[in-house]
N, C-alpha and C positions, 0 to 999 in steps of 0.2 A: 645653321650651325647649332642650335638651342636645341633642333629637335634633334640630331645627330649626336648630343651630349647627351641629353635627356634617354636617349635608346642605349648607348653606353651604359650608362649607370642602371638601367634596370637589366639589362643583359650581363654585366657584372654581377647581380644576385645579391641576396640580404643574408644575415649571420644573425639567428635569435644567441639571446646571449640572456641567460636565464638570471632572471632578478636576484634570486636565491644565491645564486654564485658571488656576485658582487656584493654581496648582504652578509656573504660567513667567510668569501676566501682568506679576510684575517688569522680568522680561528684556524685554519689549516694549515697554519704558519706559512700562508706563500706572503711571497715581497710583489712589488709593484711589476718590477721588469718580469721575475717571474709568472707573472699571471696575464703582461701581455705578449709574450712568450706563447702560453700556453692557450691567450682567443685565437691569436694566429695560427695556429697549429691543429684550433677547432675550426677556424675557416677553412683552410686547403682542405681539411676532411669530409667539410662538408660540402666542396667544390668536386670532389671526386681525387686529390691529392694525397693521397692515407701516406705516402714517406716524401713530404719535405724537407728538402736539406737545408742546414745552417744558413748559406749562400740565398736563398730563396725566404726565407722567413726574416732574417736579418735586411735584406733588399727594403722590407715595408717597414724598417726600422730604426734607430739613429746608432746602433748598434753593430760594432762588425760580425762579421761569420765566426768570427775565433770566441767574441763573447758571445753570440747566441748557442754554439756549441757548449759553451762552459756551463750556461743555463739550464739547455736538456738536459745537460748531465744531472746537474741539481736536480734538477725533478722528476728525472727518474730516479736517484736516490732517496728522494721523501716520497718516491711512491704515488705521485702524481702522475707518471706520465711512463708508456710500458711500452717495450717493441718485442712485436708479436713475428715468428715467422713463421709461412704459409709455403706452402708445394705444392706444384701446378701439376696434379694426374698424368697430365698428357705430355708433357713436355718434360717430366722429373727435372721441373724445376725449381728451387724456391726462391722466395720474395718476400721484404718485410714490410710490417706496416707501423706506423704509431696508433695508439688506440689510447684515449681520455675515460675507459669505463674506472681505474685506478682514482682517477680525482673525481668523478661522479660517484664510486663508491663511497668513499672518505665523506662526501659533503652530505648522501645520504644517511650513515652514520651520524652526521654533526646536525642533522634538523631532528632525525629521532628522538637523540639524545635530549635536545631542548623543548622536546614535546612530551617527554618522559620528566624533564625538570618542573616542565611548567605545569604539569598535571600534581607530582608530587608537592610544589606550591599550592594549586588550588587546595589540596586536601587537606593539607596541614593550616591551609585559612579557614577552611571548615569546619572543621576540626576543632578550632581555637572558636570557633564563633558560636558553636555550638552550645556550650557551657551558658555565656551571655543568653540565650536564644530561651533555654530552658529554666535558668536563674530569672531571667523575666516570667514565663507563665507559671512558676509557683510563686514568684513575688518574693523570692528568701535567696541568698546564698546558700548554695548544695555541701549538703554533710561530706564529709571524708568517704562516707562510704559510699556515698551519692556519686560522686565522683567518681570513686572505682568502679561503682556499677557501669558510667557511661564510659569510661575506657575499656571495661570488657567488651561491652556492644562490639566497640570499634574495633581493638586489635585483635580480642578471640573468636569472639561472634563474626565477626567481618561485615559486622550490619553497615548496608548502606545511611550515610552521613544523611542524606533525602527522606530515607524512611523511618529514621530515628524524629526526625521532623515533625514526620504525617503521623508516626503513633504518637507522638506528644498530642499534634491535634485530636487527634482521636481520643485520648482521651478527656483532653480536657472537652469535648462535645459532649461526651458518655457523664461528665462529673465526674469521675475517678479519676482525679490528679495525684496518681503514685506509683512509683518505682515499678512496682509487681506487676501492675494493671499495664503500664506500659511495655513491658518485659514479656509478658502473656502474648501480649499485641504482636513482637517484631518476634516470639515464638510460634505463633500461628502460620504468620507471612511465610515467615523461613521454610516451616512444615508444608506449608501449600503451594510454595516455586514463586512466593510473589518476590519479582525483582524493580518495578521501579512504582512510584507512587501513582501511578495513571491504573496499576493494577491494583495496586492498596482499595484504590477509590471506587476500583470494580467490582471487588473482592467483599468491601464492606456494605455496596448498597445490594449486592445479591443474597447476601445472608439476611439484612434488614428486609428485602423482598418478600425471604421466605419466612421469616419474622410475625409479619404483619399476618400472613397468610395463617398462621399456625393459632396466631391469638384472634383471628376472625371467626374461628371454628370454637373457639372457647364459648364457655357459659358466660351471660352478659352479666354477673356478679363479679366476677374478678375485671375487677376495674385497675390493676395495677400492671399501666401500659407505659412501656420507657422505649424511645426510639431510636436506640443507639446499641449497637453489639455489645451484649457485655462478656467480653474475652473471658473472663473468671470464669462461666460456666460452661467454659468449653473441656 
């Protein structure tokens, strides 16, 4: 009798029911009934059932057929839930279906959205941390104008938040801890296609490469060897 139930229930089939769904259908303003409503509705479809009726989804429910109608209705009104109708070539006949791409759409809107927030959070934390980041390595609070300079970086420049960083470091590597020298720095970048700091860091040990190379050829009298780019004489 066990294994007679046990062959049931796996011949009955399983219904994924996507994390993500149960995690936002708040935000999509569905209600409780509504949304078991609408796994039932993802079951039959995915049993090969595409138009169950009231009667038949109501059955698996405490719910009668008059309120599980009242239901679809609602949700095809908020756009959840769409009946599609189809015509058979051969037979010119048509048939309809239910189809859930309407509430799959809607939820993939509502995780973009939050992936668009959450990004626009990060930036604005970097942003704000930036200031802090570079009032530490001159050791001073930034002039008014200092200021402005790093919000042009950001909003006009578009300089990445990362590589406003790396030229910091850079220069304070090089000794020339200032505005201009910095500025030089994420004007080259920019000139040259560098977009994230793994190329900064390519960018700078290739030119110090050819650096060393240029003053190895020099008279051994000029002794005035510095190992660091210096963007100003670019």
């Amino acid at each position: 009798m066990k294994r007679e139930s046990f062959l049931n229930w796996i011949q009955a089939g399983t219904i994924a029911i996507p994390n993500v769904l149960l995690m936002n259908y708040h935000r999509l303003g569905v209600k409780e009934d509504e949304m078991m409503v609408l796994l039932h509705m993802h079951s039959f479809i995915e049993s090969g059932n595409y138009f169950p009726t009231p009667e038949q989804i109501s059955s698996r429910m405490t719910i009668s057929s008059h309120q599980c109608m009242q239901l679809l209705r609602t949700c095809i009104q908020k756009g959840l839930l769409k009946i599609e109708e189809h015509q058979d070539p051969d037979q010119q006949m048509f048939s309809e279906t239910y189809t859930l791409e309407p509430l799959w759409d809607k939820l993939i809107r509502i995780i973009e959205e939050q992936q668009v927030g959450a990004a626009k959070d990060k930036q604005i934390e970097e942003e704000t941390q930036i200031y802090s980041i570079v009032e530490k390595e001159f050791g001073r609070p930034l002039s008014p104008i200092e200021c402005e300079t790093l919000a042009i970086w950001i909003d006009q420049d578009h300089h990445k938040v990362e590589l406003i960083i790396a030229a910091l470091k850079e220069a304070v590597l090089s000794g020339k801890l200032n505005f201009r020298y910095i500025d030089r720095i994420l004007f080259e970048w920019k000139k040259n296609g560098i977009q994230t700091v793994e190329d900064a860091k390519q960018y700078g040990e290739k030119f110090r490469r050819h650096r060393y190379q240029r003053k190895d050829t020099k008279s051994e009298s000029n002794t005035s060897d510095f190992p660091y780019y210096n963007w100003l004489e670019q």
